[in-house]
C-alpha positions in Angstrom: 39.9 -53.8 87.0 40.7 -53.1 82.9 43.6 -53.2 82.4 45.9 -51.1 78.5 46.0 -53.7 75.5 48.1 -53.0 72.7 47.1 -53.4 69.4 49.3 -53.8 66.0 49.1 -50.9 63.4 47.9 -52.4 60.7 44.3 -52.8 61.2 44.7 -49.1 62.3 46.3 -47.6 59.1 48.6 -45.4 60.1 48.9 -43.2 57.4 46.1 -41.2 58.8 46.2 -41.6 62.1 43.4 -43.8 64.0 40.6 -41.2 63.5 38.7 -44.0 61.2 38.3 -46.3 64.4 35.0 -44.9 65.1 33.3 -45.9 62.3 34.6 -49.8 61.9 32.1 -52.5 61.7 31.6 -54.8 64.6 35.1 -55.6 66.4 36.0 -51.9 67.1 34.8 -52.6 70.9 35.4 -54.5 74.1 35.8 -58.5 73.3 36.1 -58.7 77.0 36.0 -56.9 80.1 39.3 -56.1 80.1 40.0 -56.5 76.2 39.8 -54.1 72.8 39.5 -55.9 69.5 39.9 -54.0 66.0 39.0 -55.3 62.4 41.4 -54.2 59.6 39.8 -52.7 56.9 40.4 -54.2 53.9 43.2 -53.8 52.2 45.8 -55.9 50.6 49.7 -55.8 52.3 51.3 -53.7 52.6 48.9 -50.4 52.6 50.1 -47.4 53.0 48.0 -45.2 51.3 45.7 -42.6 53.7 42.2 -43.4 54.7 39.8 -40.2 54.2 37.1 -41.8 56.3 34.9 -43.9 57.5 31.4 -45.5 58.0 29.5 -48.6 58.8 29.4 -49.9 55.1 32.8 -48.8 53.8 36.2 -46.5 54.2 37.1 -43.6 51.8 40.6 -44.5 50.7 43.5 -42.5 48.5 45.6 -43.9 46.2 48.5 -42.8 44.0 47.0 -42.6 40.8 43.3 -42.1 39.7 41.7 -39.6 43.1 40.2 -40.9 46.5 37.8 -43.9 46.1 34.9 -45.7 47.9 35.2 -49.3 49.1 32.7 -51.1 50.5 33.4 -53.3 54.0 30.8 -56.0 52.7 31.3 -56.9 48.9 34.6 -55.3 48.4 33.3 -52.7 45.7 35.1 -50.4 44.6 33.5 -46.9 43.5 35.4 -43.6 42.5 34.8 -40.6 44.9 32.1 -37.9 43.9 33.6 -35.5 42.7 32.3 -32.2 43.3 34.7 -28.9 42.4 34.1 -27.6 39.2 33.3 -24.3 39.5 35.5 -21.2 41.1 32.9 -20.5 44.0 31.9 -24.7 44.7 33.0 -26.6 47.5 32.8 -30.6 49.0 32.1 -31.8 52.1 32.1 -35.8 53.6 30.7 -38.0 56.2 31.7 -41.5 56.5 31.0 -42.2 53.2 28.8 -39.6 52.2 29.8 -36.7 49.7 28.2 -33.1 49.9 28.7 -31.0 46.9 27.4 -27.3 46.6 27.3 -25.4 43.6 27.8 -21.6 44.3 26.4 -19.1 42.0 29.0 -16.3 43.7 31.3 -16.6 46.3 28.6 -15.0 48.6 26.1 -16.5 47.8 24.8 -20.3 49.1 23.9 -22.6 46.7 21.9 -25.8 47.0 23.9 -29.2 47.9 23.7 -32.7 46.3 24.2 -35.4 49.0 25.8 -38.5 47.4 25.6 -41.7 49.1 28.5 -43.7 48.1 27.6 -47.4 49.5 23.8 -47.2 47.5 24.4 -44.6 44.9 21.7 -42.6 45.9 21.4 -38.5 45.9 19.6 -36.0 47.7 19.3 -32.6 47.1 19.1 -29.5 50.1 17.9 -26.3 48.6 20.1 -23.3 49.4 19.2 -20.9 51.8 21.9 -20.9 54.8 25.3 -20.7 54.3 26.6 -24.1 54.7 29.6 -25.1 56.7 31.6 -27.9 56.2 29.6 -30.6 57.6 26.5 -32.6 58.4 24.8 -35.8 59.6 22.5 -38.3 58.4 19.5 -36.2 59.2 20.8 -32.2 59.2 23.1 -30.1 57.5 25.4 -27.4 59.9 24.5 -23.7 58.3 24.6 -20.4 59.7 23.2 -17.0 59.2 25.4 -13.7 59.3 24.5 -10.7 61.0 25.0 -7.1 60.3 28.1 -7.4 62.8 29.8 -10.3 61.1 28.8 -13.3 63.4 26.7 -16.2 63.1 23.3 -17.8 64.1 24.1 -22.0 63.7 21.4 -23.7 62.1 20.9 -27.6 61.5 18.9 -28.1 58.6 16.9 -30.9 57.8 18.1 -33.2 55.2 14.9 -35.5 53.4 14.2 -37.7 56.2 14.6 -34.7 59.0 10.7 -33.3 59.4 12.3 -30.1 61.2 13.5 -28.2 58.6 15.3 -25.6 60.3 16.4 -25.3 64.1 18.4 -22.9 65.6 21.3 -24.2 67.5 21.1 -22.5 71.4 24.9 -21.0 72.0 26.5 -19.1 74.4 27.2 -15.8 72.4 27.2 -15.0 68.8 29.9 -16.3 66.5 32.6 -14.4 64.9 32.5 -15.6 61.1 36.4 -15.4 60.9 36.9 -17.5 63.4 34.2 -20.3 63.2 36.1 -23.8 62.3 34.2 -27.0 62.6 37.3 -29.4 63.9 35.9 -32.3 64.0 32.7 -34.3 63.3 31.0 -37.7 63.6 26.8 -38.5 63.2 26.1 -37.3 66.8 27.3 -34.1 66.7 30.7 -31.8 66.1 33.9 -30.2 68.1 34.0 -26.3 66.9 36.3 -23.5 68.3 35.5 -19.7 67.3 36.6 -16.3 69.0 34.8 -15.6 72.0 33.5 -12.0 73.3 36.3 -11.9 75.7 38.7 -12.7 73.1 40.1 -15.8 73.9 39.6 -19.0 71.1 37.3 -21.2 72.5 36.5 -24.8 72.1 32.8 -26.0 72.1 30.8 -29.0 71.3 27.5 -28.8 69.3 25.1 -31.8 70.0 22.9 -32.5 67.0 20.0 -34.3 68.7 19.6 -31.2 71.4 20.5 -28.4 69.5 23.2 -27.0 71.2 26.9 -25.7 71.3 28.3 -26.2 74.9 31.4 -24.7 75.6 34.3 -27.2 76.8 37.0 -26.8 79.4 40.3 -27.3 78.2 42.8 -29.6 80.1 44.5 -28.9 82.8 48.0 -26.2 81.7 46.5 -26.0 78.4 45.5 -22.4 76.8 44.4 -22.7 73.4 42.6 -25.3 71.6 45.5 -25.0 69.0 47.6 -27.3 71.3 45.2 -29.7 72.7 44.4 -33.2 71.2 40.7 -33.8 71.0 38.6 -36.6 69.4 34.4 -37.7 69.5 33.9 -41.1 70.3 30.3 -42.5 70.7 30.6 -42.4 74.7 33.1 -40.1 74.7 34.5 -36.4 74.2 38.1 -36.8 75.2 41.0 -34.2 75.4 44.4 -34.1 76.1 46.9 -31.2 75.8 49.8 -31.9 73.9 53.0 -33.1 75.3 50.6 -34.3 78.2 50.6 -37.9 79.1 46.8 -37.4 80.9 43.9 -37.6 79.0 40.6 -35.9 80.0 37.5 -37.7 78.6 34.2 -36.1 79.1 31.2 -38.0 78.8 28.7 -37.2 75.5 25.5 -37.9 77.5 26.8 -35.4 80.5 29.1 -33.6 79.9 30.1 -32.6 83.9 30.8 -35.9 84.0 34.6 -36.0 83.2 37.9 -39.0 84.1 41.6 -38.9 84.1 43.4 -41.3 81.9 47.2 -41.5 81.9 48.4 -42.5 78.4 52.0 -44.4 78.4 53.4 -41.5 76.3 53.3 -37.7 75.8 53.1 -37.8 72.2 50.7 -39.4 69.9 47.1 -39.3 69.1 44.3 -40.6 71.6 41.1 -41.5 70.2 37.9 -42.2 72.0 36.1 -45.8 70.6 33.2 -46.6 72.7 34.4 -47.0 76.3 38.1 -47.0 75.8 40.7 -44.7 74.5 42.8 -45.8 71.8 46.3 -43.9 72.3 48.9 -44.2 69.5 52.5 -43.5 69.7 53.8 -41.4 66.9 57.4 -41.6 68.2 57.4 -45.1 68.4 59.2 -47.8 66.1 56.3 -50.3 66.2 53.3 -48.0 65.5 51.9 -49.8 68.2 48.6 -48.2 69.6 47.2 -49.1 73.3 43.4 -49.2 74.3 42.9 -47.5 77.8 39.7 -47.7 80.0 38.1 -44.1 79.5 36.8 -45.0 83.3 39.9 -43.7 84.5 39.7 -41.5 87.6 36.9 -39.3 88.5 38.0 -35.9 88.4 37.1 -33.7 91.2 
């Protein structure tokens, strides 16, 4: 049977939290059976400037002069952030360490956007058409289309090396456009909550590969997404409502499929890296952070 491990801070950076685990090369999974190993990123000590994101080449970092910068996990390079804003109406998105930037001809109107690929320096451009959101993956960009009601049709739109151009995402109901936030992302797929027909804020996950938004259950005593932790891990979907010390990971391959994991404190941040959850203590002295089993308990 696993069993926790705890793991030091530093190779987490605690600045941001441990949402960056996901996307750290090699270690950031199961040496043993019962074992979690994490790499630091690299960095010399003491860091304590914020970590932006992550992917498998490199970590977007901050520091306190000169804007957010690209460094690579293999060479060490170090390469200034694209920077996007410039006019009124433009906007930036990021992935890992990708950076999106649209160029908006009106604050209405969608304008095409120039993927930068920070590790090889390489661009790509999507012609507008869609509205974009505020994300994408290494094959589609997330759009939408507005009705004459104010909601949205999702979109994924393929990026260069995507051959289906445009696919409709399948969802349970039609979108409010107020209310449509994209919480969280990684390259399978994304955690969005909008304004359902009933009224109530709903939490859903979209799956990239299939097309479609799924609507999630929240935890046990919880009632809005607004006070539930929630993370995407590669296996993994995993919620827990705050103040809660049981976590409720869902699996990303069926999502019926659901466990129980008791974290060893209500308050923190649980993150879902591979098979295990990765809990951290924000009330703790050490910044110590403990890897779980996302086996857990089968829920009934």
């Amino acid at each position: 049977m696993g069993r926790s491990r705890v793991l030091g801070a530093a190779a987490l950076a605690p600045a941001t939290g441990i949402g960056a685990l996901t996307a750290l090369p090699a270690a950031a999974g199961p040496a043993a059976a019962d074992e979690l190993t994490v790499a630091p990123l690299p960095h010399q000590e003491p860091s304590y400037q914020p970590i932006y994101g992550a992917g498998p080449k490199g970590a977007v970092l901050g520091r306190t002069s000169g804007g957010p910068y690209w460094k690579s996990f293999e060479d060490g390079r170090e390469v200034p952030l694209a920077d996007c804003a410039t006019g009124a109406y433009d906007q930036s998105l990021q992935l890992g360490g990708t950076v999106g930037c649209e160029r908006r001809p009106s604050p209405t109107a969608a304008g095409p956007l120039t993927l930068h690929d920070q590790a090889t320096g390489r661009t790509e451009t999507v012609p507008a058409g869609r509205t974009w959101t505020t994300t994408f993956s290494p094959t589609q960009v997330l759009a939408y289309e507005l009705d004459a009601e104010d909601r949205v049709t999702l979109h994924l739109i393929g990026r260069e090396n995507e051959p289906r151009k445009d696919v409709t995402v399948s969802a349970p109901e039609r979108i409010p456009v107020d209310s449509l936030w994209v919480r969280t992302v990684d390259e399978k797929g994304a955690l969005i909550t909008y304004r359902s027909a009933a009224g109530r804020t709903t939490l859903a996950l979209l799956d990239y590969a299939t097309a479609t938004l799924t609507q999630l259950a929240l935890p046990d005593g919880a009632t809005d997404p607004g006070y539930v932790d929630y993370s995407l891990g590669s296996q993994w979907v995993s919620l827990r409502k705050n103040g809660s010390v049981t976590a409720t990971p869902r699996s990303r391959a069926d999502l019926t499929v659901t466990r129980s994991v008791n974290a060893p404190t209500p308050h923190g941040r649980t993150h879902a890296v591979g098979d295990w959850l990765v809990v951290q203590d924000h009330n703790a002295t050490s910044n110590a952070v403990t890897a779980l089993p996302a086996a857990g308990a089968p829920l009934n």
